[in-house]
C-alpha positions, 0 to 999 in steps of 0.5 A: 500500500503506498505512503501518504507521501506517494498518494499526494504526489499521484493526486498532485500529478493527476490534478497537473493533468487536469490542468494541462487538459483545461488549457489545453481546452481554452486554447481550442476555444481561443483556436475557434474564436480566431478562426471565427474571426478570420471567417467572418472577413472572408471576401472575395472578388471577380471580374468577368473577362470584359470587367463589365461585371464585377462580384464580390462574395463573402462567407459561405457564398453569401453575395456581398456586390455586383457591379456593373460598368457603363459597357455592361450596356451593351451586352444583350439580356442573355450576355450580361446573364451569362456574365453575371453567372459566370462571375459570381459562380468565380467570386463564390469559388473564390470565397470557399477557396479562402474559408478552406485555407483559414479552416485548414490553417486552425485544424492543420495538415491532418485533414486535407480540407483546402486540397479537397475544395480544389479537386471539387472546384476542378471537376465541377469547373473542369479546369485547376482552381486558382489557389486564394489570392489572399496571404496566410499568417507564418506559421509558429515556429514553436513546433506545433502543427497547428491542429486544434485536434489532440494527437492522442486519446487522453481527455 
């Protein structure tokens, strides 16, 4: 039967457990904030190829402008239709390409989320996706892969 003194150092280092566990929650937390954050400032643009037709979208899709130059004029109905479509259709691949990088710098290499957007992209689109003009932050240099998963099965 262990001593007192052995009892408390076990009870010490299970408590040391349950500590590391609660921040390593709140930094999961903290994880889901930022990406939160990050997502809610996605925004993407295109243009189509005459730049009659301008759209910009944002988070999921959602359609945040379409603009129209003076030579959107004189497209006919069913031209500047195809315009718009074409060019929202860009935009919106656009914004999924960007939400994909942010979800995919929070959860880290793991699951391949970005590349799996750009197959999908291809095969509807037919043609290579362009990957999203917008920078990602460096990456830590402190050795952590940046998942917000746990590489191991302790709870």
């Amino acid at each position: 039967m262990p001593d007192s003194a052995e009892l408390l150092e076990q009870m010490r280092q299970k408590l040391e457990f349950f500590e590391q566990a609660n921040r390593a929650a709140d930094a999961r937390a903290a994880g889901y904030d930022a990406m939160g954050t990050e997502l809610r400032s996605v925004e993407a643009s295109a243009q189509s190829p005459d730049r009659s037709v301008t759209v910009v979208a944002g988070l999921s899709g959602s359609i945040k402008e379409i603009r129209f130059t003076e030579d959107a004029k004189r497209l006919s109905t069913t031209q500047l239709s195809q315009a718009v479509m074409a060019t929202l259709q860009q935009a919106v691949a656009a914004a999924a390409r960007q939400q994909a990088e942010i979800v995919q710098g929070h959860v880290g290499t793991d699951i391949p989320i970005a590349e799996r957007v750009l197959k999908t992209q291809e095969a509807i689109f037919g043609q290579p996706a362009e990957p999203p003009a917008r920078p990602r932050p460096p990456a830590d240099d402190d050795g952590d892969t940046g998942s917000i998963f746990r590489k191991d099965d302790r709870w």
